[in-house]
DOKE-209082 format. One record per residue: residue number from 1; residue in three letters; chain; y, z, x negated of N, C-alpha, C, O in turn. Coordinates in Angstrom, 3 decimals, decimal comma, always signed. Layout:
N
ATOM    n  res  chain        ny        nz        nx       cay       caz       cax        cy        cz        cx        oy        oz        ox
ATOM  NUM  ala      A         Y         Z         X         Y         Z         X         Y         Z         X         Y         Z         X
...
//
This chain:
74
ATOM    n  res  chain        ny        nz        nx       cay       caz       cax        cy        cz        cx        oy        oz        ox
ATOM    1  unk      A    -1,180    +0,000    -0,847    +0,000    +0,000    +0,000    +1,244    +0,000    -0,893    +1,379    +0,510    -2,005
ATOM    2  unk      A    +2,120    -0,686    -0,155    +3,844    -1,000    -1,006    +4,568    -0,448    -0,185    +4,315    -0,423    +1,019
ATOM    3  unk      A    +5,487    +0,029    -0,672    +6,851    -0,302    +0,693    +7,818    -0,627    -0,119    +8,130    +0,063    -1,089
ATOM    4  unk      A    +8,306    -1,571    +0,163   +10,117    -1,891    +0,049   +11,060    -2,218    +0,594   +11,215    -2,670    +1,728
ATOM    5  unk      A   +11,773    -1,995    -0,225   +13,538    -2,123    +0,856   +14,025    -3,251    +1,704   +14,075    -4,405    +1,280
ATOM    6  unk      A   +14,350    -2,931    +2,799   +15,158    -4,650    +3,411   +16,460    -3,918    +3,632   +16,927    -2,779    +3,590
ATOM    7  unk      A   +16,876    -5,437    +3,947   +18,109    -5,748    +4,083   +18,285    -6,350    +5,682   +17,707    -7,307    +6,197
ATOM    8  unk      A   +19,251    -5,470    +6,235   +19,031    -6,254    +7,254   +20,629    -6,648    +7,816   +21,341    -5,659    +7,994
ATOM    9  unk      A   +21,391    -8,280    +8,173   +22,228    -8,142    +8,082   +22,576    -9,180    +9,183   +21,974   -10,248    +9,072
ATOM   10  unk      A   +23,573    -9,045   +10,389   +23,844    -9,560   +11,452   +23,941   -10,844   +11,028   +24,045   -11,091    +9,826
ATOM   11  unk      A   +23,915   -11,960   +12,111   +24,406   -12,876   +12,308   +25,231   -13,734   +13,124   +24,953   -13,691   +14,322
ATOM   12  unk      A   +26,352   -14,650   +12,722   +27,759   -14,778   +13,421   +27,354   -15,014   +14,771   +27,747   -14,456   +15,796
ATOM   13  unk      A   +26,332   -16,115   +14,590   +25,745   -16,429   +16,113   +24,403   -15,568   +16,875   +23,722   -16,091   +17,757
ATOM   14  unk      A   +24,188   -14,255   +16,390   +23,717   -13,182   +16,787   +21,953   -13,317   +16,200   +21,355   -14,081   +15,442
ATOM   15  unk      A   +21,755   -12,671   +16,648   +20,627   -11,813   +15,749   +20,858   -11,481   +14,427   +22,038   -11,341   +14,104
ATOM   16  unk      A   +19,439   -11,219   +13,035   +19,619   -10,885   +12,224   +19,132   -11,296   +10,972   +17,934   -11,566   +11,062
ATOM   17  unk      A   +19,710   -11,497    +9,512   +19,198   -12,207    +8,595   +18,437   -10,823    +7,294   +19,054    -9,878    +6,804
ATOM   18  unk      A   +17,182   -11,154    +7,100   +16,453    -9,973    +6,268   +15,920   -10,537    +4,985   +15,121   -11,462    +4,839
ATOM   19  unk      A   +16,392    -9,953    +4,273   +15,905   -10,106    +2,567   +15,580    -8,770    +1,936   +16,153    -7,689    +2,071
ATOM   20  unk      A   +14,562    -9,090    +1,242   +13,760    -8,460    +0,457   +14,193    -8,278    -0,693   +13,971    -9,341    -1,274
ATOM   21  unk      A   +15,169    -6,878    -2,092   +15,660    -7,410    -2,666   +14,875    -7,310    -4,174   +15,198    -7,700    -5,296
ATOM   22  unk      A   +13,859    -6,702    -3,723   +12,824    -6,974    -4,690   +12,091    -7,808    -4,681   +11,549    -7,930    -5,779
ATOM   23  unk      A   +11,724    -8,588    -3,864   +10,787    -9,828    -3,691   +12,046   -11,066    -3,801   +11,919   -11,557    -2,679
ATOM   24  unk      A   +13,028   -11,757    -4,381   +13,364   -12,745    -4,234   +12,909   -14,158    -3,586   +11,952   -14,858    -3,919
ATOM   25  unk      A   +13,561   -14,307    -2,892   +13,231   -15,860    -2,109   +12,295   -15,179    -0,719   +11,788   -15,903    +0,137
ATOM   26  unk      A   +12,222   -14,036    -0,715   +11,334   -13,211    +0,425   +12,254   -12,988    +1,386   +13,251   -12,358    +1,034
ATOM   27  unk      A   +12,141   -13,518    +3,070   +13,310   -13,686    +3,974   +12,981   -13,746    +5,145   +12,397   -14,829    +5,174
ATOM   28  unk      A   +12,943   -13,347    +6,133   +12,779   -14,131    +7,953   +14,358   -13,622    +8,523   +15,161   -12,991    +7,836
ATOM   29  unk      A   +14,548   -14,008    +9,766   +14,923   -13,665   +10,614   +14,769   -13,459   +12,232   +14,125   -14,279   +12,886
ATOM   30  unk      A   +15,459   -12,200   +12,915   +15,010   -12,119   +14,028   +15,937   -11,500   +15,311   +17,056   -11,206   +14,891
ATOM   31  unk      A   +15,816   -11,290   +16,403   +16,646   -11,384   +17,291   +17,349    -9,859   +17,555   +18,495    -9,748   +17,989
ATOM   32  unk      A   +16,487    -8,712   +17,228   +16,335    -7,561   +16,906   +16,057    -6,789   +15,749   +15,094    -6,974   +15,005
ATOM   33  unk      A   +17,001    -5,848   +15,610   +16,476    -4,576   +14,265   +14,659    -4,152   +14,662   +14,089    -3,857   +13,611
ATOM   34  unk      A   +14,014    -4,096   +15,499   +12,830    -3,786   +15,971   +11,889    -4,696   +15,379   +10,817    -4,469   +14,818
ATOM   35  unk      A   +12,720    -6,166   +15,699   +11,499    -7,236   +15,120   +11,954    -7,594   +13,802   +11,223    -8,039   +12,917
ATOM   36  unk      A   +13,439    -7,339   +13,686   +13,118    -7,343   +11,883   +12,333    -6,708   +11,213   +11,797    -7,226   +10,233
ATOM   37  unk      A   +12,123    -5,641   +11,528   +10,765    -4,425   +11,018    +9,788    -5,428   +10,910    +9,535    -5,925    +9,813
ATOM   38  unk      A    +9,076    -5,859   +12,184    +7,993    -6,697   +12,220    +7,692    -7,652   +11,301    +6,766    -7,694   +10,491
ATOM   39  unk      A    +8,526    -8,371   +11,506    +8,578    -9,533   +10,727    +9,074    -9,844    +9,278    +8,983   -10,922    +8,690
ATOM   40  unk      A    +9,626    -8,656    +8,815    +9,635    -8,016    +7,450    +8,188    -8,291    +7,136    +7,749    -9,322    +6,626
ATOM   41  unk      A    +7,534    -7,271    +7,496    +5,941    -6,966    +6,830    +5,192    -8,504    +7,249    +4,248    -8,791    +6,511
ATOM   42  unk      A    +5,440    -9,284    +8,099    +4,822   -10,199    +7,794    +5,495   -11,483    +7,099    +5,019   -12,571    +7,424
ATOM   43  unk      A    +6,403   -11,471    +6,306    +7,179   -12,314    +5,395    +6,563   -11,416    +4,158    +5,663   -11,927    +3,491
ATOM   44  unk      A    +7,026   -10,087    +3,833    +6,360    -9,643    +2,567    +4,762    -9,890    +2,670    +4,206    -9,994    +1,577
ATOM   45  unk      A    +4,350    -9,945    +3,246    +3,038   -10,208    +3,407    +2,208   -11,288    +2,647    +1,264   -11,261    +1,856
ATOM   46  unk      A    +3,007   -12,290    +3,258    +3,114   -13,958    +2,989    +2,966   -14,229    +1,578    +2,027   -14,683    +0,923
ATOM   47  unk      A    +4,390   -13,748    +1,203    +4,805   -13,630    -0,087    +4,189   -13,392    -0,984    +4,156   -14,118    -1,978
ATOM   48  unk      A    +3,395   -12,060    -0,827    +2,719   -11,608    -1,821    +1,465   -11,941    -2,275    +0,769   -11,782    -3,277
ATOM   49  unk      A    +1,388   -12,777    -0,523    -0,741   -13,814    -0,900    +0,000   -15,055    -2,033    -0,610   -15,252    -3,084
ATOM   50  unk      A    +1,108   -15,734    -1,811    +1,613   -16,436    -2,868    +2,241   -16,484    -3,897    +2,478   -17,530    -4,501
ATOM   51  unk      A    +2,654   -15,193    -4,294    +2,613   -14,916    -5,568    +1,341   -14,271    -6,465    +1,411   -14,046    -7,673
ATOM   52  unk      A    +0,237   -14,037    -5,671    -1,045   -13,877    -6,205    -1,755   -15,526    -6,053    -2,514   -16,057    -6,864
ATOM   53  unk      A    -1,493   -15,821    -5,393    -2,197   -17,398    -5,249    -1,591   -18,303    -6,584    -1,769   -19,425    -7,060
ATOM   54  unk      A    -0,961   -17,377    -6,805    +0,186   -18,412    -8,063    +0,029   -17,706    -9,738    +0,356   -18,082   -10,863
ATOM   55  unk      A    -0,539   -16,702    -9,261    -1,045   -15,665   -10,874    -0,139   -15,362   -10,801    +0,194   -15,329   -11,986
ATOM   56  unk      A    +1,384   -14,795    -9,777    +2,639   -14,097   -10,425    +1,598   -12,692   -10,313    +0,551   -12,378    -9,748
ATOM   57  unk      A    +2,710   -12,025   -11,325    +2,388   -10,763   -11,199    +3,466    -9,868    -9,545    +4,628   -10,231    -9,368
ATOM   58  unk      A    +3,038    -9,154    -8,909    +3,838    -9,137    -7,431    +5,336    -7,658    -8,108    +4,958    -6,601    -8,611
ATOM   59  unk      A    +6,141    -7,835    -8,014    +6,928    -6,799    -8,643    +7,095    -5,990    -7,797    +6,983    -6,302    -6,612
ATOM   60  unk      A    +7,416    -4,708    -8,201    +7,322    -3,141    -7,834    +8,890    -2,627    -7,234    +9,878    -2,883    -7,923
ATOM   61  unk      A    +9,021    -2,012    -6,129   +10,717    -1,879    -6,086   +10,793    -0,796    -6,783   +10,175    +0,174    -6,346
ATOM   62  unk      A   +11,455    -0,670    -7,878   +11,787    +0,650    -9,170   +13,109    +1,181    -8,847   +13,934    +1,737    -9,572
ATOM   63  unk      A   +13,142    +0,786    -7,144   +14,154    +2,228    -6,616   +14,964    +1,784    -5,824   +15,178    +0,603    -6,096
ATOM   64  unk      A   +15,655    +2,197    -4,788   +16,101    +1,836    -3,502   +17,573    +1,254    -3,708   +18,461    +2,099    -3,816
ATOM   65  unk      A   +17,908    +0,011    -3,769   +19,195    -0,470    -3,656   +19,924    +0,314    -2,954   +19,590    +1,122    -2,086
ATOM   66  unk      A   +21,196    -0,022    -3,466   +22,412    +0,701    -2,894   +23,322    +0,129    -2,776   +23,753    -0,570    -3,693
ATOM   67  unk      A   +24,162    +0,277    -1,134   +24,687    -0,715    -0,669   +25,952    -0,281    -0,977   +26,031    +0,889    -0,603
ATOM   68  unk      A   +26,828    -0,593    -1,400   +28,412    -0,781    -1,988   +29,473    -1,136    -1,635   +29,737    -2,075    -2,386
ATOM   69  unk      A   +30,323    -0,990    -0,928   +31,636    -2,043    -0,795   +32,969    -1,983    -1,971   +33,575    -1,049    -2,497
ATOM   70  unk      A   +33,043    -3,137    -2,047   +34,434    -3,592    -2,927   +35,421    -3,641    -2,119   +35,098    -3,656    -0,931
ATOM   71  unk      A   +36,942    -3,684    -2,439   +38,383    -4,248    -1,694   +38,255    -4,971    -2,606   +37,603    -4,744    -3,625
ATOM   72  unk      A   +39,205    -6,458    -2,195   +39,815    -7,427    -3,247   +40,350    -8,397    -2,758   +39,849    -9,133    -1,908
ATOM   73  unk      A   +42,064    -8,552    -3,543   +42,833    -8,945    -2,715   +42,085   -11,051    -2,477   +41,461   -11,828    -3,200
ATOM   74  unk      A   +42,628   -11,098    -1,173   +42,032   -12,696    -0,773   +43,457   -13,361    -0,747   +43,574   -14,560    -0,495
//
């Protein structure tokens, strides 16, 4: 068993966009925070039969991102 972090982040035309920020290129989206859960674990899922299908080695999250905000003038 793994667990790692998502990201889960609205979208203009509604629902939600989810990345994985330890798995790069690892992504779904969905209409709900409920089914982003879902569909998290079955995108990391995916992912990880193809980065073993591929001899990657699958990387480890070595600790929980942290979300940040900047100001800066536009």
């Amino acid at each position: 068993m793994r667990t790692y972090t998502i990201v889960v982040e609205p979208e203009e035309g509604g629902g939600f966009f989810v990345t994985v920020p330890a798995l790069p290129g690892c992504f779904t989206r969905a209409a709900t925070v409920e089914q982003c859960q879902e569909r998290a674990v079955e995108a990391i899922e995916v992912h990880i039969a193809g980065l073993r299908a591929d001899g990657v080695p699958v990387p480890e999250e070595i600790g929980q991102p942290q979300l940040l905000a900047v100001t800066v003038a536009a």
